[in-house]
N, C-alpha and C positions, 0 to 999 in steps of 0.2 A: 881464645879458649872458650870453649862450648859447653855451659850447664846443661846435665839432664835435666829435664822435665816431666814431673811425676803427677800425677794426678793426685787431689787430696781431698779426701772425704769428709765431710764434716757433718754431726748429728746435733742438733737442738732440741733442748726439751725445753718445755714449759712446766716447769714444778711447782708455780707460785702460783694461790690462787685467792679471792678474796678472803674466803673462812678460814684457811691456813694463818692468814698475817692477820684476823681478827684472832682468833684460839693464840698465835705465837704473844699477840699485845697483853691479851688479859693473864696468860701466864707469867709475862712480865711485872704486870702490874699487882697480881698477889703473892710474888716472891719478893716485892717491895718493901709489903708490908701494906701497900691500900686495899682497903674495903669500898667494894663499891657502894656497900649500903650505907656508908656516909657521906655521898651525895642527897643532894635534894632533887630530886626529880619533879620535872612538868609533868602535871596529869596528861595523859595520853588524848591524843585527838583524837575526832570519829573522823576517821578518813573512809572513803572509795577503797576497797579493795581493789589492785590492778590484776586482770586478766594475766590466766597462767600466761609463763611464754611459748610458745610455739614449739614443738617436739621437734630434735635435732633430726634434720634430714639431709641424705645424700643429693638430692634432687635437683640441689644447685649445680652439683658435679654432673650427674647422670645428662649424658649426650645420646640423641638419637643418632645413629651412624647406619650405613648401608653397603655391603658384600660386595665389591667387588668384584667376586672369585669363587666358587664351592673351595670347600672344606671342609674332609672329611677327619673326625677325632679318631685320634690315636686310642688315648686314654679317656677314662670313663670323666676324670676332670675337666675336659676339653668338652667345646661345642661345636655342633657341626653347624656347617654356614652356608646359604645360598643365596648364590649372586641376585641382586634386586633385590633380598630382602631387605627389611630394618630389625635393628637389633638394638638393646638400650644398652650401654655401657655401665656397669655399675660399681666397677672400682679400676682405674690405671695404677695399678700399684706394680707395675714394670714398664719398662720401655716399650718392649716387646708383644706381651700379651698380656691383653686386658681381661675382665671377667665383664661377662655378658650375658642378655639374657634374650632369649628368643620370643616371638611373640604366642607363644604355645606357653611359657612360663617356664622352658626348660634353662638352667643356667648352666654355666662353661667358660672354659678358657678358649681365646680366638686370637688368633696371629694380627696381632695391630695392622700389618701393611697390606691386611685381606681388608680392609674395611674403611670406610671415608667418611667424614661427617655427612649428614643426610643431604645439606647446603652446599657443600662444597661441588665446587666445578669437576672433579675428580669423579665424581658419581655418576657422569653424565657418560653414555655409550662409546663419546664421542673423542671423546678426553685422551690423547696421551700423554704423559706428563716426559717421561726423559727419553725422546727421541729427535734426533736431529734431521736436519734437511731429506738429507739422504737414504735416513731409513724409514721418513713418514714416502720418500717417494720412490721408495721399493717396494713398500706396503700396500700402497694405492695401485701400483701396475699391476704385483700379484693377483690385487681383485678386479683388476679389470673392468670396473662397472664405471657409468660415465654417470657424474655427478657424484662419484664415494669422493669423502673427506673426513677430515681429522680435523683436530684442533691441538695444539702441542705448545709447549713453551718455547720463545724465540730463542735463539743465540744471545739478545740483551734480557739483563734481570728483569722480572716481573712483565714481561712482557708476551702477547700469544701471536700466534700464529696459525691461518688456516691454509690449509692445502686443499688444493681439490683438484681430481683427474677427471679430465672433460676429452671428448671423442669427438672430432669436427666432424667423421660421417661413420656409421654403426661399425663399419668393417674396417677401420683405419686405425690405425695405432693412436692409443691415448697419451695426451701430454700433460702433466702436474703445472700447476701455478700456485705461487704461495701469497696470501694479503696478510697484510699485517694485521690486527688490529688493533686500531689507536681509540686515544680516549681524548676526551674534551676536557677543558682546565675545569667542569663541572663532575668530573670524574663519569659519565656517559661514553658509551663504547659504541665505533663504527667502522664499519667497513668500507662503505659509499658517505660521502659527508651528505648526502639529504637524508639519510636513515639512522637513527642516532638510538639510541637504549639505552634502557638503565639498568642490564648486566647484560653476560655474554649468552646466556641461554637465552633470552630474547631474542636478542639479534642474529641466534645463527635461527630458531624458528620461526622467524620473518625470513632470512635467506632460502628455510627448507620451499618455500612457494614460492618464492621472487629472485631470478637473477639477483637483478636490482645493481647491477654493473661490474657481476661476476661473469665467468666465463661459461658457469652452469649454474641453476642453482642448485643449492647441495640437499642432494636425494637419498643419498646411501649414507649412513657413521660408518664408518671403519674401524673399528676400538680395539685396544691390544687384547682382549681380555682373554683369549683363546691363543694367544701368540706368545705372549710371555708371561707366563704364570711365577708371580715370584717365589722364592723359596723362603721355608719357616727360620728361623732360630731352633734348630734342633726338633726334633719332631713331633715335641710337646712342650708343653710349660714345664718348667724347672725339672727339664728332662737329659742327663750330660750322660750317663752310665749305661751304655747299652748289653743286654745280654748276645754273648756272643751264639748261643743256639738260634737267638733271631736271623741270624745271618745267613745267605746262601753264598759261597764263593763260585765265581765262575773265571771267565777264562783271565789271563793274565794281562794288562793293560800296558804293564812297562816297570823302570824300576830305574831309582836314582839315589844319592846319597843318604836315603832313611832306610830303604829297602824296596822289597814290592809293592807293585799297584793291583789291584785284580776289582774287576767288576764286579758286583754282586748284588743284590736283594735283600733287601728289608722287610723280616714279616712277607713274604714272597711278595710284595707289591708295591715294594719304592725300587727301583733304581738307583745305585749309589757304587760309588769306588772305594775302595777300602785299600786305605794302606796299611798294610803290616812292616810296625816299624822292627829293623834287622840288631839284634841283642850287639849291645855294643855301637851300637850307630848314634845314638843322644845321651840323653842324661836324661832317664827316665823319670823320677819323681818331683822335678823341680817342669818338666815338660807338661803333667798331668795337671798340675795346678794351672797352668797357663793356660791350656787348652779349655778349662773353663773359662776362662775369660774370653778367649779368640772366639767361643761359641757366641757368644754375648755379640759380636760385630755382625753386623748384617744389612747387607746393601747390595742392589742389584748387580753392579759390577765387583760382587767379593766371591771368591767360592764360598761357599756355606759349609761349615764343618756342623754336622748334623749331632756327633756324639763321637765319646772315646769306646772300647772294650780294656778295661784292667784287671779283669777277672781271669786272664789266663795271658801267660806268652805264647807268643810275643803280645805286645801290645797292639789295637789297632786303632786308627782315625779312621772315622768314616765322614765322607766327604760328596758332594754334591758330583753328580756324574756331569762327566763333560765330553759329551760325543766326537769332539773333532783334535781331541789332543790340547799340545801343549802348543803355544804360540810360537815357538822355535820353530817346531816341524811345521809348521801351515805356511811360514815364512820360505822355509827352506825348501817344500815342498810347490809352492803355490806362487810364493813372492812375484816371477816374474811377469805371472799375467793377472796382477795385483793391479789397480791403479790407483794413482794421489789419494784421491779423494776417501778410496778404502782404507787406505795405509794409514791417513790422519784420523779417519774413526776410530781404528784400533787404538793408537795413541790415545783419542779423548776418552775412550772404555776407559782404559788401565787408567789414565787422569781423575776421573770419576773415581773410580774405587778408592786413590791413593789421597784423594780430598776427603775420604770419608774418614780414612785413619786418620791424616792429618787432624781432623776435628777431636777425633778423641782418643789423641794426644799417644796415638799409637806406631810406631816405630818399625817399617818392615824388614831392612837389614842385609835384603837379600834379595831387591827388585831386581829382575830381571826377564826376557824372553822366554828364557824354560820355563819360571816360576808365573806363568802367568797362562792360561787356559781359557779356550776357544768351544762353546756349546753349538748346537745343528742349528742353531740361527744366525751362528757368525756375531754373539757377543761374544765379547775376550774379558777374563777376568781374573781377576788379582789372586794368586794362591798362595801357600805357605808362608803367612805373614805371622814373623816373631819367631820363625822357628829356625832361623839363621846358628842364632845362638847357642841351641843342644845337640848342634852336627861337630863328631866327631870325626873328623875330615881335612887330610893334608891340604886340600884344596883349598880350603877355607882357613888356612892361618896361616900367620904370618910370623915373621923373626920375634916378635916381641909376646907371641904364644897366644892374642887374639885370632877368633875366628871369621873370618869374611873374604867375601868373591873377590880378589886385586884389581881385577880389571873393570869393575861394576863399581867403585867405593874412592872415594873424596881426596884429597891430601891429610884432613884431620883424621881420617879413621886409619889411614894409612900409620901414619906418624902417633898418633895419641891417641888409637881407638874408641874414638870420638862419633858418638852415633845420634843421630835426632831427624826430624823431621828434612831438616836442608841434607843432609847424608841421604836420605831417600831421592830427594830433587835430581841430588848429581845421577845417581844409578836412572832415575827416569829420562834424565839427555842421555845417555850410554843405550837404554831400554829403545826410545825412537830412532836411533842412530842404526842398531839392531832390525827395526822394522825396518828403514827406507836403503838400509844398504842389501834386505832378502834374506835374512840372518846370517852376516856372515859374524863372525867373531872379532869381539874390537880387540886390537892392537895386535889382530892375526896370530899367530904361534910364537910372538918374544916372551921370553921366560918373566918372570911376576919381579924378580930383583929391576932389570931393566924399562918394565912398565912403568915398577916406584918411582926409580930417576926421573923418567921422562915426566912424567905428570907433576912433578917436584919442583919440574924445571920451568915447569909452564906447557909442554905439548898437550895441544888437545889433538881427539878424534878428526878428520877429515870432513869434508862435508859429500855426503851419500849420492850419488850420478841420478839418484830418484828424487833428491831432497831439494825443491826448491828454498832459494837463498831467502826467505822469510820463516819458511820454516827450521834450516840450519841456525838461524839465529834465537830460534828458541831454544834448538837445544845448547848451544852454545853458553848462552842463559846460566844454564843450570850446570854450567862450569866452572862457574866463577872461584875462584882460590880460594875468598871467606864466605862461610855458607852468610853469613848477613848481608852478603853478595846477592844470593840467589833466590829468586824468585818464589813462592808461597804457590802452593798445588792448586790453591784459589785463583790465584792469579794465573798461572800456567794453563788453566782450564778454559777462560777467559780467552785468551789471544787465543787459543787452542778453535775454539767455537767462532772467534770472532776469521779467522783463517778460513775456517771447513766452510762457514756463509759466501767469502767474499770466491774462495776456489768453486764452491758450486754453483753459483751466482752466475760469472762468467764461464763456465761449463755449459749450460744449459742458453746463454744470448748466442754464446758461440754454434754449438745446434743448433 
């Protein structure tokens, strides 16, 4: 038996101070009945006066940080930001967005994950923080210049990695090599053990002029900054409510269990999909309140829900555009001349995203291939999370009048509608199973009573003619009977990455 897991808030004050329990004692002491004036008192000393104390400031908080990215404000409480500059932060009083102030003195709200601390390695050109083998060496061929490099986080924690694409002659095809770079039990980073430093922006501006036993030395950064611009928390600070006159609707994008999708525009200058949910399709008032929270999530592999419209029916969500559809069709469409190494990406996208819920303790209900969206760069990303629950949909319930996908959902949820983070896990082996088999449909057209049995009984899914047997064993993984079975999104991301290395690794000795 499976407890929900709820998040729980908790507020601390501090009401007690010393002149309060001084003032609460001497009230005690003259409803006693004591006089203090029958004490004898010491003649007072000539004491030093001590120096006022020092006027309370933020200053200790206040961090210099550095743009990332432009951003342009919305609202006149927002600031606008340009990349390279520095900005001083002068209150974190959301996750999200901070209040900042520019060096002109103008102050604003500014999307936290536009911005780095001034120090951090993150600021550097050079920097990509969540990209794997395979997309820092798609990024380096695009640019084609011989000595461009990155620098990226490895596949093991806390550890980096530099790529660089080097040309053995002008006109020849460029090839990527990756060095690790290691550190010394002095905590000193190198690349070549005669070259040692004492961070990593040293060490690669020593490589910028010196091979030094690379294969080029590195001449060009290559930085995502222009590539993947991330998306805000809604389009402003404490911004959920959008008017719907800002809206331009245009053509129709498709349409599924809530209603339509239709592209449209914001303020005629964002790009965004708009779903108009269909009257009758959820449970609208209990949905509204949710969707402010789901705005709240935000991570590179989540669709972004920008804002609602409830100021008129239908209702609408507006949602981050996704150029290339839904991961079903890209599958169904594309699958065949897919290979491994792609197919496992997609996987660690959606992996990524569904660690990011897992952390805050959030439940998606209804993972799946359709429920997961593909942008013009070929990231895939996690959609309609939580909103399982307010589909008014034969498809989604079962004999006992809960609602959820049969063939995508656990023995618990089956049985005791039983839902938590491992209920996700399972739908994620089911979701890969769907990538490496070209999306076809698990358990093909058997009716949902006969799926129950089967899964009941112990039948799992097959293993996928694309699925190599290390990778069937992860998802298999995440079929374990008792979710205390199965595997943590942490850890599935893990083997995930620690896979994608060893597959690319030998992909590229074998070339």
């Amino acid at each position: 038996m499976i407890e929900s897991s709820h998040s729980i808030y908790s507020i601390f004050c501090c009401c007690c101070s010393v002149e309060s329990r001084t003032s609460t004692r001497l009230d005690l002491n003259s409803r006693d009945g004591h006089n203090s004036s029958s004490y004898t008192h010491r003649p007072e000393r000539s004491m030093k006066k001590l120096p006022p104390p020092p006027p309370v400031s933020d200053a200790a908080e206040q961090v210099m940080v550095v743009a990332l990215y432009d951003f342009t404000a919305c609202e006149s409480s927002d600031l606008n930001l340009r990349r390279g500059e520095e900005y001083r932060i002068l209150h974190k009083q959301d996750q999200l967005w901070w209040r900042a102030e520019d060096q002109h003195g103008n102050k604003g709200f500014i999307p936290s994950n536009y911005v780095t601390e001034k120090h951090n390695i993150e600021a550097n050109e050079w920097y990509c923080k969540s990209i794997n083998r395979s997309e820092a060496e798609n990024m380096l061929k695009r640019e084609d210049k011989n000595g461009g490099f990155i620098v990226r986080e490895s596949s093991q924690p806390n550890r980096y990695t530099v790529s660089v694409y080097a040309k053995v002659k002008r006109d020849s095809l460029g090839d990527v090599k990756h060095y690790q770079i290691k550190q010394t039990e002095g905590g000193k980073f190198f690349l070549a053990e005669n070259y040692i430093f004492g961070s990593i922006p040293e060490m690669i501006n020593y490589h910028k002029h010196n091979a030094a036993g690379l294969v080029t030395r590195l001449r060009y950064p290559v930085g995502p900054m222009e590539q993947c611009i991330p998306t805000t928390a809604g389009f402003s600070s404490d911004k959920w409510e959008i008017d719907p006159s800002e809206l331009t609707f245009m053509k129709e994008l498709g349409s599924g269990e809530f209603g339509v999708v239709r592209l449209g525009k914001w303020r005629e200058q964002h790009t965004v999909a708009i779903k108009a949910i269909r009257e009758g399709a959820m449970s609208e008032e209990d949905f509204i309140e949710e969707a402010k929270v789901m705005m709240r999530l935000c991570h590179p592999k989540l669709v972004q829900i920008y804002g609602v419209c409830t100021m008129q029916h239908p209702i609408c969500i507006v949602l981050e555009f996704m150029e290339n559809g839904s991961l079903l069709q890209v599958l169904r469409h594309h699958g065949n001349s897919l290979e491994c190494v792609r197919l496992l990406a997609m996987c660690q996208d959606v992996c990524e995203g569904m660690q990011y819920l897992e952390h805050n303790n959030f439940i998606h209900r209804d993972l799946a291939a359709r429920n997961c969206m593909v942008n013009e760069k070929n990231v895939v990303k996690v959609c309609d999370f939580g909103m399982a629950r307010y589909v008014l949909d034969d498809q989604y319930t079962s004999s006992l009048g809960s609602r959820f996908p049969v063939k995508w959902s656990p023995p618990e949820v089956l049985h005791y509608n039983k839902f938590s983070s491992k209920s996700d896990v399972w739908s994620f082996g089911v979701l890969m199973w769907e990538v490496f088999s070209e999306g076809r449909t698990p358990f093909g057209n058997r009716p949902n009573p006969e799926v129950v049995d089967e899964v009941t009984q112990g039948v799992r899914l097959y293993k996928p003619h694309k699925a190599p047997t290390n990778i069937y064993k992860i998802m298999y993984k995440c079929w374990h009977e008792r979710p205390q079975g199965r595997p943590s999104f942490s850890n599935l991301l893990q083997s995930i990455k620690d896979i994608s290395e060893e597959t690319q690794t030998t992909t590229t000795q074998t070339a």
